[in-house]
N, C-alpha and C positions, 0 to 999 in steps of 0.2 A: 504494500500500500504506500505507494510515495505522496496522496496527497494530506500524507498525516492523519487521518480519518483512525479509531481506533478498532480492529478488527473487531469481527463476531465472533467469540468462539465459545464452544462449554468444554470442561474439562470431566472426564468418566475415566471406569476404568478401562483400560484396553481389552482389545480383542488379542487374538494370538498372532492375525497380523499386524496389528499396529504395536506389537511389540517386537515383531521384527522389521517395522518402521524404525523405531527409538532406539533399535539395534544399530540401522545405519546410519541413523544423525549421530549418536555416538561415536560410532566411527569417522565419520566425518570430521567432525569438531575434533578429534584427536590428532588425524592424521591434519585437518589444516591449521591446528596450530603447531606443528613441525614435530609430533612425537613419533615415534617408529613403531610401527603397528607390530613390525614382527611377525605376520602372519596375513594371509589374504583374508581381503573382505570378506567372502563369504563364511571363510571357516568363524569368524569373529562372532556373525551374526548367530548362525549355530549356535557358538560355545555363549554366546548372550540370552539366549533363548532356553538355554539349558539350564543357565544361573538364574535365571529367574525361576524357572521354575523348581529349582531347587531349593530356593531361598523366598519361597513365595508366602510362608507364613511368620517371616518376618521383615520384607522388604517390599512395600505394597506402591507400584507404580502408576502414577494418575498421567491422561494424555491431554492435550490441548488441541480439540481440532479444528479445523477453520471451516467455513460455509460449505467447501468441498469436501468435509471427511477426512481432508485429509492432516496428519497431524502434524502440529505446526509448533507445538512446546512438549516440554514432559517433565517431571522430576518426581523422584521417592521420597518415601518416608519410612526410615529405619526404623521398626519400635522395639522395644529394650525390654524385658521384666526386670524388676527393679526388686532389691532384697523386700522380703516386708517389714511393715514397721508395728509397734506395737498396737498404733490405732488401725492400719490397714495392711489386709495382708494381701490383697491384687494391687501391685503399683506398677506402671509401664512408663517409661520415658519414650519421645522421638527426637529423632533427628533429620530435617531434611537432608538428601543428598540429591547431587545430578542434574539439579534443575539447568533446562536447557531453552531456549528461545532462536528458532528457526534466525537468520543474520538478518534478512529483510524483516522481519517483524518486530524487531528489538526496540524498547523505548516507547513500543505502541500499548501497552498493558497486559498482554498475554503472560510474561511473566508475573505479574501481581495476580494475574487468574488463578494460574498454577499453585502462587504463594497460599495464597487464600484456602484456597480446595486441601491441600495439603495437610494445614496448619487445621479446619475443621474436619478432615478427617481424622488426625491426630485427638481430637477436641472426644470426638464419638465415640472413639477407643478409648476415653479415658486417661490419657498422659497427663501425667504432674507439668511434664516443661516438655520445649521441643527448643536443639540446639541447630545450630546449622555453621559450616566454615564455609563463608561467603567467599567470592570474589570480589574483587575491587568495585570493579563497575555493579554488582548487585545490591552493595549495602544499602542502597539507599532505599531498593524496593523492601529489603524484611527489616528497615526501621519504618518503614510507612506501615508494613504488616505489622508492625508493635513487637520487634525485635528488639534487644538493647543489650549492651555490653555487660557484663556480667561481672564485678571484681574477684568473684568466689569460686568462678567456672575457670577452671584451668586445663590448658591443655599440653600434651608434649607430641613433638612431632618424631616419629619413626621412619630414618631412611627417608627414601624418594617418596616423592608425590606424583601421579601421573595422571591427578586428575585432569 
């Protein structure tokens, strides 16, 4: 949408093809910000399709799709069981990961769609908190979701990153 106009979209969860849609925007966005895939597309898509579904009662992926179906953001939501505590014994954390926004569509709201849907899916499940390690250019959308800095949330980073 170049005349700035802010797209339509609704976010759901996916189908098994559209998550081997989000398999190739992943790949995408990897290999075009210069990381070395290591392995051809297709096998990626596969072995992305397989981690989800292996990982699919704890890693729940919402898609973004545009007027044509076709999907146009996406990101997850890790959720955590958490020890129990004296007053409750079901407690789950989240964490967003992954969230992605088609390059043309960026800046238009599709990611605060995604944010959104996420953070109340999070809400449904019951999470105490949901964290997220932003990008640069993201912060600004999960402080407008009512994100904020944390002094007591610490993190240590392990090795490489390849998000």
């Amino acid at each position: 949408m170049s005349d700035g106009s802010q797209p339509s979209v609704r976010v759901v969860h996916p189908t098994s093809e559209q998550i081997r849609e989000v398999a190739s925007l992943r790949w995408d966005w990897a290999v075009g910000n210069g990381l070395d895939a290591g392995r051809p597309r297709d096998e990626f898509v596969t072995d992305f399709v397989g981690w989800i579904q292996r990982h699919d009662d704890s890693h729940h992926c919402l898609v973004a799709l545009g007027a044509d179906g076709e999907v146009v953001g996406f990101g997850f939501l890790a959720l955590t069981p958490r020890v129990p505590a004296p007053h409750v014994d079901d407690r789950v954390s989240g964490d967003v990961q992954a969230v992605f926004v088609r390059p043309e569509l960026r800046n238009l709201g599709v990611g605060s769609h995604v944010i959104d849907a996420l953070i109340e899916y999070a809400r449904s499940r019951g999470a105490e908190h949901v964290t997220v390690h932003s990008s640069v250019g993201a912060v600004t959308s999960y402080r407008r979701a009512g994100f904020s800095a944390d002094p007591l949330m610490l993190s240590l980073t392990m090795g490489s990153d390849d998000r």
